[in-house]
C-alpha positions as CSV (number, residue, x, y, z in Angstrom):
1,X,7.4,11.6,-44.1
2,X,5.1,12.4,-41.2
3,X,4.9,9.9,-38.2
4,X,1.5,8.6,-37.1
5,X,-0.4,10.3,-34.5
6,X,0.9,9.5,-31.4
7,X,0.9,11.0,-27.2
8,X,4.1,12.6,-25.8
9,X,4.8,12.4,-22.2
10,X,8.0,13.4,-20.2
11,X,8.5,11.8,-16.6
12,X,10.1,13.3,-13.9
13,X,11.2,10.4,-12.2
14,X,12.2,6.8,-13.1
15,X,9.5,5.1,-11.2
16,X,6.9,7.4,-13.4
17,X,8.6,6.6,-16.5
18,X,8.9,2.6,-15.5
19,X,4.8,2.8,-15.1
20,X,4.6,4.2,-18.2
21,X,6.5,2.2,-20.5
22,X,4.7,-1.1,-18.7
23,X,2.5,-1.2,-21.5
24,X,4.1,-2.3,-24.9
25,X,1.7,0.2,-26.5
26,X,4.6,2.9,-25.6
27,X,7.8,3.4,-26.9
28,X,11.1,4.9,-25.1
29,X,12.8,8.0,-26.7
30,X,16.2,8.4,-25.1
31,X,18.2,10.2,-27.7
32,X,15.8,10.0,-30.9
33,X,18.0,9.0,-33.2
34,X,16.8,5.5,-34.2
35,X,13.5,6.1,-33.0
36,X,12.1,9.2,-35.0
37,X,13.1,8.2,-38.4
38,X,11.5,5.0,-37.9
39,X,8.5,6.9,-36.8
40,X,8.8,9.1,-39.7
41,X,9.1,5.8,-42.2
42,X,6.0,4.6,-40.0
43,X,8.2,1.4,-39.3
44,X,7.5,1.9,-35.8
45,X,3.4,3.1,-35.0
46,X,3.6,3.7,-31.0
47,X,0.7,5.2,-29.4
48,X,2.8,7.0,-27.0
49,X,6.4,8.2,-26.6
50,X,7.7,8.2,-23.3
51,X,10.4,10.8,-23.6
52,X,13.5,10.3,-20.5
53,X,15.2,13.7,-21.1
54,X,14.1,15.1,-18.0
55,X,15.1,12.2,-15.6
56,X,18.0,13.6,-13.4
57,X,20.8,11.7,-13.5
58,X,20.4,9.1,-16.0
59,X,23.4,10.3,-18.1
60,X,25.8,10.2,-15.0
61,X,29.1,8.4,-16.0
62,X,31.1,7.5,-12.5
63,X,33.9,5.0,-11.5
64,X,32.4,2.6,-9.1
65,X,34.6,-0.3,-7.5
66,X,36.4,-1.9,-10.2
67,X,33.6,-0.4,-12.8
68,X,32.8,2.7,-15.1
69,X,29.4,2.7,-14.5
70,X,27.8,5.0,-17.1
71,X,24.0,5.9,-17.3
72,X,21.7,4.8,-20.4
73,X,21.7,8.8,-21.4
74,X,24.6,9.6,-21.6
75,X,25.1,10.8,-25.2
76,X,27.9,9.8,-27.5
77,X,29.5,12.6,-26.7
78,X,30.1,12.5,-23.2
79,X,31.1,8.5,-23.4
80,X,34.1,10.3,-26.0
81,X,35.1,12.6,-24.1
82,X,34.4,11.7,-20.5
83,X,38.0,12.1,-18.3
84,X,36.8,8.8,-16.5
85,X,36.4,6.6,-19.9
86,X,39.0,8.3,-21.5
87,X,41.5,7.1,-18.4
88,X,39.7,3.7,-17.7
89,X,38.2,2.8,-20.8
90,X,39.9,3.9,-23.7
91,X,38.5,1.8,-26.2
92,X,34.6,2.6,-25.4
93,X,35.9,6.3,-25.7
94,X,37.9,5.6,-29.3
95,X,34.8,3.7,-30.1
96,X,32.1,6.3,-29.3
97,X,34.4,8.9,-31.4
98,X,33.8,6.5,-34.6
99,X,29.4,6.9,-34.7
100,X,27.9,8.9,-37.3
101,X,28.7,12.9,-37.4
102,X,28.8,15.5,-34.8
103,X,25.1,15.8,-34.2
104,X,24.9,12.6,-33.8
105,X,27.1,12.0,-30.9
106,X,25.6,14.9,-29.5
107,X,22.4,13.8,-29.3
108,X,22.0,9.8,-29.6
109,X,22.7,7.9,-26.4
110,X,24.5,4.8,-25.4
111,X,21.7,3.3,-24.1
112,X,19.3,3.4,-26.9
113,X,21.7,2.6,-29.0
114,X,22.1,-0.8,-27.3
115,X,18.7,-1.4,-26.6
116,X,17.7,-0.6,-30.3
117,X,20.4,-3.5,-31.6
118,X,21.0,-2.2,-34.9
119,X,23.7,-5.2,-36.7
120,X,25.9,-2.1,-37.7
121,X,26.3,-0.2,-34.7
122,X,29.3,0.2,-33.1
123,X,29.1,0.0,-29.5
124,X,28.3,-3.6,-29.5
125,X,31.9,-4.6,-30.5
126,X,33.5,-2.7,-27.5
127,X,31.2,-3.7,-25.1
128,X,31.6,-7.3,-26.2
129,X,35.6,-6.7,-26.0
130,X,35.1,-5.1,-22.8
131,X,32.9,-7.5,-21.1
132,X,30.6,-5.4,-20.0
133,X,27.9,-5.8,-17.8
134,X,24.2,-4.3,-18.8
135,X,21.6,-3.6,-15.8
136,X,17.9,-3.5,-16.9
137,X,15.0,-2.0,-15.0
138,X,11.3,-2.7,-15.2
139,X,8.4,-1.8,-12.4
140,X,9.0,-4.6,-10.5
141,X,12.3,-6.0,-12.1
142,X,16.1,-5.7,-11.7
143,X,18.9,-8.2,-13.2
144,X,22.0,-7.5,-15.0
145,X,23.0,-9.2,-18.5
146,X,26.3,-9.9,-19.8
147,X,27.0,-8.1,-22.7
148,X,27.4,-11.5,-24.9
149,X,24.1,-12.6,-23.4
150,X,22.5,-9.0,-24.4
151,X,22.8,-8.8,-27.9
152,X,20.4,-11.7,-29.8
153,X,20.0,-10.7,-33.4
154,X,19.2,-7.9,-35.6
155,X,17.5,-5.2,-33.5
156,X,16.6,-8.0,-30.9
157,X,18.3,-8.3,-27.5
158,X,17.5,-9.7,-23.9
159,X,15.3,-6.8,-23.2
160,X,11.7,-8.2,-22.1
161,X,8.4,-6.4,-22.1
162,X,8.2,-3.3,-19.7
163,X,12.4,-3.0,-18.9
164,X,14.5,-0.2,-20.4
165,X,18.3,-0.2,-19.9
166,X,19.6,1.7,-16.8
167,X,23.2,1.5,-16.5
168,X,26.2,-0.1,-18.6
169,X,28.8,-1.1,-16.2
170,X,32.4,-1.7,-17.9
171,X,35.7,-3.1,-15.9
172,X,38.5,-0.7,-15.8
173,X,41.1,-1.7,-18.5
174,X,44.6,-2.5,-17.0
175,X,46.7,0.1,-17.8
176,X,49.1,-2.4,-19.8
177,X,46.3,-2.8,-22.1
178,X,46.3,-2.2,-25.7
179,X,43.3,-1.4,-27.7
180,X,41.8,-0.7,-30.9
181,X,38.2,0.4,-32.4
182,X,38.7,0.1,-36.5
183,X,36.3,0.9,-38.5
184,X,34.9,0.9,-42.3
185,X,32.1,3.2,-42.7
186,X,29.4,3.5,-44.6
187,X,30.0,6.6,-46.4
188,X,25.9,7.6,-46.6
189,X,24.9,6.7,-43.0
190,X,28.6,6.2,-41.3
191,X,27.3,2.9,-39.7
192,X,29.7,0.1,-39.7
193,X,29.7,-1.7,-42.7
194,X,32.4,-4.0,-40.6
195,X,33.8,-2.9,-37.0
196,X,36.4,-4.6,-35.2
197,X,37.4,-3.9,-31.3
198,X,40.5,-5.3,-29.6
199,X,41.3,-5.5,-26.5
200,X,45.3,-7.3,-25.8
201,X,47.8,-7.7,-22.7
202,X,51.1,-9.0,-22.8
203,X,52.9,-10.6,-20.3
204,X,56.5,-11.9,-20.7
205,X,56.6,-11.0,-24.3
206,X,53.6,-13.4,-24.9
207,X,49.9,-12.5,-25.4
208,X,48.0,-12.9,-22.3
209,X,44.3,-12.0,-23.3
210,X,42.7,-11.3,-26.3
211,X,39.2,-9.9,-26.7
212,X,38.1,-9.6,-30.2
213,X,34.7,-7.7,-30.4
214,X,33.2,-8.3,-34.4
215,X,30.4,-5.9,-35.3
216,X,28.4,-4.9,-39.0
217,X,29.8,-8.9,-40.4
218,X,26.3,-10.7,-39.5
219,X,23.3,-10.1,-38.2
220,X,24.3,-9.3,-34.3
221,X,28.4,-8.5,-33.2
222,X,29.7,-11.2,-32.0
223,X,33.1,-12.2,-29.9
224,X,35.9,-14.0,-32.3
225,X,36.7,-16.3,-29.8
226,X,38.7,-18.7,-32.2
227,X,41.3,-15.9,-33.2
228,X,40.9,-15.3,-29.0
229,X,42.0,-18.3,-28.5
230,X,44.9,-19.0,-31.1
231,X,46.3,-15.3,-29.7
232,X,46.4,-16.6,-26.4
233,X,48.2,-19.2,-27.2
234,X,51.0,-17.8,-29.4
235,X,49.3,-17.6,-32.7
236,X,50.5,-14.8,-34.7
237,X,47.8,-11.7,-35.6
238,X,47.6,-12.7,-39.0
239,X,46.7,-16.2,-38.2
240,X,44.3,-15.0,-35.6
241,X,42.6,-12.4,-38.2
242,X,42.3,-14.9,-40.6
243,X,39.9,-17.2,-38.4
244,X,37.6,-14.2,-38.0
245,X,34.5,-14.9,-39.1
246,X,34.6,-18.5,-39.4
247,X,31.2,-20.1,-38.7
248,X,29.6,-16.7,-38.3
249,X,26.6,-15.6,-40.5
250,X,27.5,-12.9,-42.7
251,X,24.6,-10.3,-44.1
252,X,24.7,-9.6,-47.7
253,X,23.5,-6.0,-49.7
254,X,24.1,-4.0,-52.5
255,X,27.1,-2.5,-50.8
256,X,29.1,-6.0,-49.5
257,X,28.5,-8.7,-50.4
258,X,28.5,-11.4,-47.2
259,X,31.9,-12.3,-48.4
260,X,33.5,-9.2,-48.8
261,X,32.2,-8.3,-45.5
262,X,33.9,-11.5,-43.7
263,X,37.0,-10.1,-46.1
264,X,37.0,-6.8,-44.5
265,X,36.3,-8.4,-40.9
266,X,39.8,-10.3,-41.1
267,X,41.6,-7.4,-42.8
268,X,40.3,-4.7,-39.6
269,X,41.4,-7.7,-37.4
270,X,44.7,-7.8,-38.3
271,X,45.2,-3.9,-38.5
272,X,43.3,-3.3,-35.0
273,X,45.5,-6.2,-33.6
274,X,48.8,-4.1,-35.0
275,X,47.6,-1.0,-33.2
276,X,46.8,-2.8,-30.0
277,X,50.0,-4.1,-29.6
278,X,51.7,-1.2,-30.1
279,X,50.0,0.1,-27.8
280,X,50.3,-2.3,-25.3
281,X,54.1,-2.3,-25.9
């Protein structure tokens, strides 16, 4: 289909493009990949598209005091195969490996991605894992939002009116860390159907810290705090993964059914728990 008739402009700078975007008559493109098909499906009418391509250094990915700090255009690709993530963040880089195809990665971003919230993509579960800290922008605006506080429900989040996401700032993993991003893809659009992220650390043959990161099950990821908690205190993986879901709206299509999906959400646990501690062995 053809979109509606809309403007196009292109700042140079992020104070121009934070001007624009003021108005909730515009829209942001960052890497297109939501945004256009929308536009094509005439889901989403804006009267102008603020396009933040040109924008020097908003795809910069750096470590910064304790922090990858990694800029809302960076594409898919670079957050896979960036030396810096790959050494301090392993699971955002296994994770960003795992969305959609080749073209894909190259061109969608990790901040619209975020921003646009969709229930099965897969950042969300490694950034919950993670704990990761997102900073949002506006003309005359600045704050930072936990990642658990970020994501609200399906293609809603914290953004407000006239803020775009800047920068996603991620602690380094400890290098005893294990990790895992698993996956079950949807084999027409490779969104996440179910993914799970872990994140483990022993210490003294005991699990120290568990972050379970829960994405495609329900209407927003979510943090599995329960199977968290009975890990941390000498639960086995099984009986963690089997506490996954509990309480937790689960959607419902013609491809899973709400129960299958809560199904498939303990069965990734328990494999992306088996990985993780390998790996943290």
């Amino acid at each position: 289909m053809i979109p509606q008739g809309f403007e196009y402009s292109a700042p140079q700078s992020l104070g121009e493009a934070l001007a624009l975007v003021a108005s909730g008559e515009r829209k942001i493109l960052a890497g297109g990949m939501s945004l256009i098909p929308m536009m094509k499906l005439r889901l989403a009418t804006p009267a102008e598209v603020v396009d933040l391509g040109r924008i020097a250094g908003l795809d910069a990915i750096s470590e910064d005091g304790g922090f990858v700090r990694i800029g809302a255009m960076a594409t898919h690709h670079a957050v896979e195969t960036s030396a810096v993530v790959r050494a301090r963040c392993p699971l955002l880089s296994e994770t960003a490996s795992h969305i959609g195809d080749v073209q894909v990665r190259n061109m969608g971003t990790l901040g619209g991605s975020i921003a646009h919230a969709d229930p099965a993509a897969d950042y969300p579960a490694a950034l919950l894992a993670l704990e990761a800290r997102i900073h949002l922008v506006a003309t005359h605006s600045d704050r930072t939002v936990e990642a658990g506080d970020f994501f609200l429900d399906a293609f809603t989040t914290a953004l407000e009116a006239g803020e775009m996401v800047l920068v996603v700032r991620v602690p380094i993993e400890d290098a005893h860390e294990g990790y895992c991003y698993e996956k079950v893809a949807h084999p027409a659009s490779g969104f996440a159907v179910v993914g799970v992220a872990v994140r483990v650390k022993r210490e003294g043959g005991r699990i120290a810290m568990a972050r379970i990161g829960v994405t495609g099950m329900g209407p927003h990821a979510f943090r599995a705090r329960a199977a968290e908690k009975l890990l941390e205190e000498g639960g086995s993986a099984e009986q963690a993964a089997a506490l996954v879901g509990e309480g937790e709206e689960a959607n419902s299509d013609l491809y899973a059914s709400a129960d299958y999906r809560r199904h498939l959400a303990r069965i990734h646990t328990r494999r992306a728990l088996a990985v993780a501690l390998s790996r943290a062995a």
